[in-house]
C-alpha positions as CSV (number, residue, x, y, z in Angstrom):
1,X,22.8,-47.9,-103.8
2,X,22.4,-45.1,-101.3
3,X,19.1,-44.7,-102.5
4,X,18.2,-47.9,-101.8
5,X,19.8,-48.3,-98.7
6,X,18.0,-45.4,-97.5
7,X,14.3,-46.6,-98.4
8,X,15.5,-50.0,-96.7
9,X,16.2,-48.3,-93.4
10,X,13.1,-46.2,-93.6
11,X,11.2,-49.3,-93.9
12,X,13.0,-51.1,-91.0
13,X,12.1,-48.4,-88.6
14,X,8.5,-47.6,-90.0
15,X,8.0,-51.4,-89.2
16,X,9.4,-51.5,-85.9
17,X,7.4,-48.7,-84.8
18,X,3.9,-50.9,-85.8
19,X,5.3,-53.4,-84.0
20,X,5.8,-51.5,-80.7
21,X,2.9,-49.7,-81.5
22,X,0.8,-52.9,-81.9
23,X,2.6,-54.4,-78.2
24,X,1.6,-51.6,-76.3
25,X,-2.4,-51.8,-77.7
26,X,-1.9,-55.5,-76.3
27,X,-0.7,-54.8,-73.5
28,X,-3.2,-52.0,-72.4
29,X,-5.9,-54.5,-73.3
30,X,-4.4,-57.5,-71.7
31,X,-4.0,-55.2,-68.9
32,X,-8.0,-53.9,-68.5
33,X,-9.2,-57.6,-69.0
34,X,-6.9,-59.2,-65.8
35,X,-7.3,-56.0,-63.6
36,X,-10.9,-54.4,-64.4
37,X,-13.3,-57.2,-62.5
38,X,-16.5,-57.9,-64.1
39,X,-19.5,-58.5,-61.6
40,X,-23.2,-58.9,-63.0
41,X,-26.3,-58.6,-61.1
42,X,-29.7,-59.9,-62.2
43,X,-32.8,-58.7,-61.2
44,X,-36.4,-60.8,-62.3
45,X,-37.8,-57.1,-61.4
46,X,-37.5,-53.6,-60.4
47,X,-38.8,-52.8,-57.3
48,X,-38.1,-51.4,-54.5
49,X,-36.4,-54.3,-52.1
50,X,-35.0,-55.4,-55.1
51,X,-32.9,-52.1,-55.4
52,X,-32.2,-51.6,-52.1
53,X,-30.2,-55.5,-51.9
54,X,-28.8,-54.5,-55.2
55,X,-27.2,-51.4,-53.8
56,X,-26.6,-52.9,-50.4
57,X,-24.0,-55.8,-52.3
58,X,-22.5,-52.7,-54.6
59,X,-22.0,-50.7,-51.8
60,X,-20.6,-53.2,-49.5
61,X,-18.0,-54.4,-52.7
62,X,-17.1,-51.2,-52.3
63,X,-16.7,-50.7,-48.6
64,X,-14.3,-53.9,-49.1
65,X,-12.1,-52.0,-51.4
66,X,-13.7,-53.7,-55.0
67,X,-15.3,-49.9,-56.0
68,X,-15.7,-48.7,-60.0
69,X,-11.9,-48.5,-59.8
70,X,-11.6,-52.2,-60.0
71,X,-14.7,-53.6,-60.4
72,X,-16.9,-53.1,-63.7
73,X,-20.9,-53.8,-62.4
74,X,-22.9,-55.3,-65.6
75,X,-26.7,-54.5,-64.4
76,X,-30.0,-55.7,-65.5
77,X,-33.5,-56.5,-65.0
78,X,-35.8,-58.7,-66.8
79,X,-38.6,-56.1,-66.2
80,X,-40.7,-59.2,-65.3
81,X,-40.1,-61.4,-68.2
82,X,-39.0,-65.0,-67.9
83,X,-38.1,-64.6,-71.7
84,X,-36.1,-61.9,-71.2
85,X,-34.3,-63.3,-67.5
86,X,-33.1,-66.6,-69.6
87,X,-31.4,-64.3,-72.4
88,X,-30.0,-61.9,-69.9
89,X,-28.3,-65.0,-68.3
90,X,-27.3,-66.3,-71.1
91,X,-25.3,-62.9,-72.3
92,X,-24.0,-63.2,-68.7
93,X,-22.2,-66.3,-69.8
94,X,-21.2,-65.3,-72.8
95,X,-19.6,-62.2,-71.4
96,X,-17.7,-64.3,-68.9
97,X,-18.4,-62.5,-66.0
98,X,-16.1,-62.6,-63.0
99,X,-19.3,-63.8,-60.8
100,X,-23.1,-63.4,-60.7
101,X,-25.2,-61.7,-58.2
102,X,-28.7,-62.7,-58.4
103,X,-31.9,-60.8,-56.6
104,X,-34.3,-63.4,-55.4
105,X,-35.3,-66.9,-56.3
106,X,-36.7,-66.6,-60.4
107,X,-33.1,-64.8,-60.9
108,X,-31.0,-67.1,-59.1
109,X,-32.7,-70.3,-60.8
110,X,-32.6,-69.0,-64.5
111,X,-28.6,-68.6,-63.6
112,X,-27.5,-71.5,-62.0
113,X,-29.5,-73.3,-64.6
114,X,-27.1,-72.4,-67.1
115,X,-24.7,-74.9,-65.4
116,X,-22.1,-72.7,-66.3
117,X,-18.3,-72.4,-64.5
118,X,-19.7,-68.7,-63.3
119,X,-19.6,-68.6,-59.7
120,X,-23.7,-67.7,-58.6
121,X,-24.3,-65.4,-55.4
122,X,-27.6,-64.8,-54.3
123,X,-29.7,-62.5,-52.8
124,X,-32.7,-63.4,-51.1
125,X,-33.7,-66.7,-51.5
126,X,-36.2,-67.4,-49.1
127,X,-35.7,-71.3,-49.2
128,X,-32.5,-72.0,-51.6
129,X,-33.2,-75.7,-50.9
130,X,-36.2,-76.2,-52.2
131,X,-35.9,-74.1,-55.0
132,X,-33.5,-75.8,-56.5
133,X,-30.7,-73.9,-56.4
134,X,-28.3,-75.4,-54.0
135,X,-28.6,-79.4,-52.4
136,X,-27.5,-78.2,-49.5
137,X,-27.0,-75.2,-46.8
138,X,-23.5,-75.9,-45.7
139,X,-21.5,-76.8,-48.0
140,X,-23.1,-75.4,-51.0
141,X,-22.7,-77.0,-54.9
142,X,-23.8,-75.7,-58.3
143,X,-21.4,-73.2,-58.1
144,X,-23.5,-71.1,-55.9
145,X,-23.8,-69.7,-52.8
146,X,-25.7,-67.2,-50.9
147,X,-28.1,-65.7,-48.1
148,X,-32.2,-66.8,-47.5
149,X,-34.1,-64.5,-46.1
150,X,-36.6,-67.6,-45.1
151,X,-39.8,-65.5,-44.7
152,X,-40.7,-66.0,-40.7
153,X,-44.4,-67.0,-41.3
154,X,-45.8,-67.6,-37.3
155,X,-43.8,-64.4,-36.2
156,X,-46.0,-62.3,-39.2
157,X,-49.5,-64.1,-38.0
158,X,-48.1,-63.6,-34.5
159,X,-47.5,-59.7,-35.0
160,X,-51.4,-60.2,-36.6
161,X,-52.8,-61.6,-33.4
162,X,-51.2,-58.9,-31.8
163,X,-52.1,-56.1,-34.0
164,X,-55.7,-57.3,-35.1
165,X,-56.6,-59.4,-32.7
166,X,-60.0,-61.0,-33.8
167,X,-58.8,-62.7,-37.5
168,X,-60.1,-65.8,-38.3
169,X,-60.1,-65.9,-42.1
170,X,-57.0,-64.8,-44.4
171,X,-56.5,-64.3,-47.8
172,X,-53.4,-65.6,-49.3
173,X,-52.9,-63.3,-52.7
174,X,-49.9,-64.4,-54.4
175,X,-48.4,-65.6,-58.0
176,X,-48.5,-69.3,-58.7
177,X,-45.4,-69.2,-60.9
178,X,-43.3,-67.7,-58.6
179,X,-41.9,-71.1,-56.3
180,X,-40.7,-68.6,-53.3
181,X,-44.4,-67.5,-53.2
182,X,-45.8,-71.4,-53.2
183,X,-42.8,-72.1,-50.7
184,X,-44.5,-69.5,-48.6
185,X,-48.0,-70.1,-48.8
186,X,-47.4,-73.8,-48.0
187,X,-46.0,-72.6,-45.1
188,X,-48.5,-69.9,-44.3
189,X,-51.2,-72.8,-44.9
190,X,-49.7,-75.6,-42.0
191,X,-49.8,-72.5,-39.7
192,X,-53.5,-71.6,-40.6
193,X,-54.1,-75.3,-40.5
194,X,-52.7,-76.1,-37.1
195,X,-53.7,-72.6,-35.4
196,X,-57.5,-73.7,-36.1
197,X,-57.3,-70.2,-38.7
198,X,-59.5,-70.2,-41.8
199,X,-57.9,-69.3,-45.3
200,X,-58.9,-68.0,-49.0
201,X,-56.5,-67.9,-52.0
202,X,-56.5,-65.7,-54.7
203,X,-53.9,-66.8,-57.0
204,X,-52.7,-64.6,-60.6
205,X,-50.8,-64.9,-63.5
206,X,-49.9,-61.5,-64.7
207,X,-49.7,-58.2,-62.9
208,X,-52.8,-56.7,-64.5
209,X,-55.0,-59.7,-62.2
210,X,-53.4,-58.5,-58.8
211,X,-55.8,-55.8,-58.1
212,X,-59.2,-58.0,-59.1
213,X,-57.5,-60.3,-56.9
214,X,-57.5,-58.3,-53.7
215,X,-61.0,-56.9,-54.4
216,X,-62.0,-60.7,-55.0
217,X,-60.9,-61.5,-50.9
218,X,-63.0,-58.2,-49.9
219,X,-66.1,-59.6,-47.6
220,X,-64.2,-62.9,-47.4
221,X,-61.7,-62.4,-45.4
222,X,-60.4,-60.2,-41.9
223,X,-57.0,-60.1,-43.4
224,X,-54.5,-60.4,-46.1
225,X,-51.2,-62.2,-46.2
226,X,-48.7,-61.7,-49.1
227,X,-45.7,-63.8,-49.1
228,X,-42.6,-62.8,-50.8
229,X,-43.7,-62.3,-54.1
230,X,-42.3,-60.3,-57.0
231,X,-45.5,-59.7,-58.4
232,X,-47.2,-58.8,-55.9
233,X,-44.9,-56.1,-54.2
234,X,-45.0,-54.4,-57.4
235,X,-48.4,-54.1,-57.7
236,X,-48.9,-53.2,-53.8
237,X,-50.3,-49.7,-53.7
238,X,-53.1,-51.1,-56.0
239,X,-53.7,-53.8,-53.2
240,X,-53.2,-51.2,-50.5
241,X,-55.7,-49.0,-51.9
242,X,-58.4,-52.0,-52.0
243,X,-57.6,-53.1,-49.0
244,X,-57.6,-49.3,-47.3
245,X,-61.1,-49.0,-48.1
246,X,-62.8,-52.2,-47.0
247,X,-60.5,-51.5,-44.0
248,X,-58.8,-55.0,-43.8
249,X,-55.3,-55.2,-42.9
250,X,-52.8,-56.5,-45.1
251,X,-49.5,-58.2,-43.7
252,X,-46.7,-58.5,-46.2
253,X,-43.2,-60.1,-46.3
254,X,-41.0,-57.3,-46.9
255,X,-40.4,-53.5,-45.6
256,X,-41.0,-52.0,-48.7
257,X,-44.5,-54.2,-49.2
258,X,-45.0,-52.1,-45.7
259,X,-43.7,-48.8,-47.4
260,X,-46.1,-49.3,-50.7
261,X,-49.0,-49.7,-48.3
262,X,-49.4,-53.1,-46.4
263,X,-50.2,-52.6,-43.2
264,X,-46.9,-54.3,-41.2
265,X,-44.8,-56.8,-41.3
266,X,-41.4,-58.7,-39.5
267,X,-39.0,-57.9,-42.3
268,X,-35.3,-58.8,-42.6
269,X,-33.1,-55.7,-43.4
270,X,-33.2,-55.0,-47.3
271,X,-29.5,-53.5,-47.6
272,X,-28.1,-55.7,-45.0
273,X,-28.9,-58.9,-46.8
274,X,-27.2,-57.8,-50.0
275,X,-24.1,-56.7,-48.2
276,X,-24.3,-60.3,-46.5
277,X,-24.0,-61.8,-49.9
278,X,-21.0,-59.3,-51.2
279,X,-19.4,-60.5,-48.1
280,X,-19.5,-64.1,-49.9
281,X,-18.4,-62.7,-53.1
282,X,-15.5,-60.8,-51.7
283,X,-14.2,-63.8,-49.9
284,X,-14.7,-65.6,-53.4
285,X,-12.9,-62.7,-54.8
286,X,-10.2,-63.4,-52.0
287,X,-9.2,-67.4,-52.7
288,X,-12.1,-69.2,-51.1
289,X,-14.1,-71.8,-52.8
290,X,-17.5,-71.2,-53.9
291,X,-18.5,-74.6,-52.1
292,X,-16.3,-73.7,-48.6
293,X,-18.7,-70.9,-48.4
294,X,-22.0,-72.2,-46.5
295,X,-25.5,-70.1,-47.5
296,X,-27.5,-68.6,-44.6
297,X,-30.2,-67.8,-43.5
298,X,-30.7,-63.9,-42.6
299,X,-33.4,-63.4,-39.5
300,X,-35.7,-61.3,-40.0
301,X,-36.5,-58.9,-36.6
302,X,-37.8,-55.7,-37.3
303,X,-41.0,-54.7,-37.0
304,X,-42.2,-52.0,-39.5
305,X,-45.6,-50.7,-39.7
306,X,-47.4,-48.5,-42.3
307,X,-48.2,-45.0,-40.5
308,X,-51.2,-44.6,-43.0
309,X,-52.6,-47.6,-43.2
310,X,-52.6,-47.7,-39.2
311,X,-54.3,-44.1,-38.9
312,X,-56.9,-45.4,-41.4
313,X,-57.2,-48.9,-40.0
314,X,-58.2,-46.7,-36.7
315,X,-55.9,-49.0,-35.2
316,X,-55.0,-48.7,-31.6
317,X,-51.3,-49.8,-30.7
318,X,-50.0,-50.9,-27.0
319,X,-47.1,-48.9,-25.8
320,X,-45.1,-52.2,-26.3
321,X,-45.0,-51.9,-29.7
322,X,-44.8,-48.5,-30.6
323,X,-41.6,-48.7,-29.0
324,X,-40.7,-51.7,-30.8
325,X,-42.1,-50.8,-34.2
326,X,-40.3,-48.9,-37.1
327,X,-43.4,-46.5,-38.5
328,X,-42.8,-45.7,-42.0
329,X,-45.0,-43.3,-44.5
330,X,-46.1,-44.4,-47.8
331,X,-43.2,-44.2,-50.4
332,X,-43.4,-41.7,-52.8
């Protein structure tokens, strides 16, 4: 009887010990999932605006107290394939991410057309309307919300008349598939069109077209306009290089098209606008409805100018706007 008693008690405790065991394993995971915030950020590509709005929103979560501590930051790029952005969304949804930061218009649609209950926080959608992604500015539905960084199209042919005086023809290079770059163009186009200002497209597909492209506007044109396209920016130095040595300037849509080459632009602040958006996040993060938190539109207002590209232009600046003007070198 003793005997038995004794393996009876053994058993008892050796059970209650899995038990507590097995409590305290749910509790520690029960515990990670409600405090350890998951935040994903999409990217279509990398480059380098791209990163720079992508550490701007990381940075500014952390500024506002969400750093690694509490917040667990699910990157990824699509490395430029629409394939690739609708299964990294997808995953997104199936991880059931916290919220969604998306980097520029292709990211931001493959999201919010998921039509899933993740709240979407964009980065840099030049015209959020129109593409699709929200109905309207202020009061926001879809479940998303944002900042545009509306590209400011008669400021950039201003700073051209300014800068180059003399241009009559420009060459629009840009990707068709890409609706921020249409959105652009169409834009770039009225202004060419009521300005009594000639124009040449050279539209591509993939990458490996952008620099037959530029070459294709050389003898055509007195200068190049690049909208805010993906493809494009990456492929910039090539389009520098072309356009370096037939000595036509080339006016892009972002600081770092200016920094891979193009000759100057009126660019919004890369780092500021993804802060903007982390602003929205953290007030989302804070209580506030996704749809009580309007989208806006960031101004661009620096101008930045390509130090090489100038010397080689032979370009003569007023004293005007080398004091305005941010000179920056080629990146590295």
């Amino acid at each position: 009887m003793r005997k038995m008693y004794g393996i009876k008690k053994i058993t008892a405790v050796l059970t209650a010990a899995m038990i507590m065991a097995s409590a305290v394993l749910t509790g520690c995971g029960g515990s990670q999932k409600e405090d350890a915030l998951q935040i994903g950020i999409i990217q279509m590509v990398e480059n380098g605006a791209f990163n720079d709005m992508r550490q701007g929103f990381i940075d500014e979560l952390a500024a506002k107290g969400y750093d690694e501590s509490k917040v667990k930051i699910v990157y990824k790029s699509a490395q430029g394939d629409a394939t690739n952005l609708n299964t990294i969304c997808q995953e997104m949804v199936n991880d059931k991410m916290d919220l969604v930061a998306t980097i520029a218009t292709p990211a931001t649609q493959a999201m919010v057309n998921m039509e899933s209950d993740i709240p979407v926080f964009f980065v840099a959608v030049s015209a959020p309307v129109k593409a699709g992604v929200i109905t309207q500015m202020e009061k926001p539905d879809k479940n998303a919300t944002g900042t545009s960084n509306a590209i400011p199209v008669a400021d950039i042919f201003a700073l051209s008349d300014k800068l180059t005086p003399g241009c009559q023809t420009y060459g629009f290079l840009y990707n068709t598939s890409e609706v921020n770059s249409v959105n652009t163009i169409t834009d770039a186009k009225a202004y060419c069109d009521a300005n009594g200002l000639k124009y040449v497209e050279a539209v591509v597909t993939n990458s490996s077209e952008v620099q037959q492209a530029a070459q294709s506007l050389v003898g055509q044109v007195d200068a190049i306009f690049v909208p805010n396209d993906s493809m494009i920016q990456s492929a910039m130095p090539n389009v520098a290089e072309v356009a370096r040595e037939a000595k036509i300037p080339v006016y892009g849509s972002s600081a770092v098209m200016v920094t891979s080459g193009a000759f100057a632009t009126i660019a919004v602040d890369d780092k500021q606008i993804g802060a903007m958006s982390a602003d929205m996040a953290v007030k989302y993060l804070e209580g506030t409805k996704v749809e009580d938190i309007p989208a806006v539109v960031v101004p661009a207002s620096s101008t930045v100018i390509n130090q090489k590209t100038l010397d080689t232009l032979g370009i003569t600046l007023s004293d005007e706007v080398k004091a305005e003007a941010v000179f920056v070198d080629d990146a590295q």
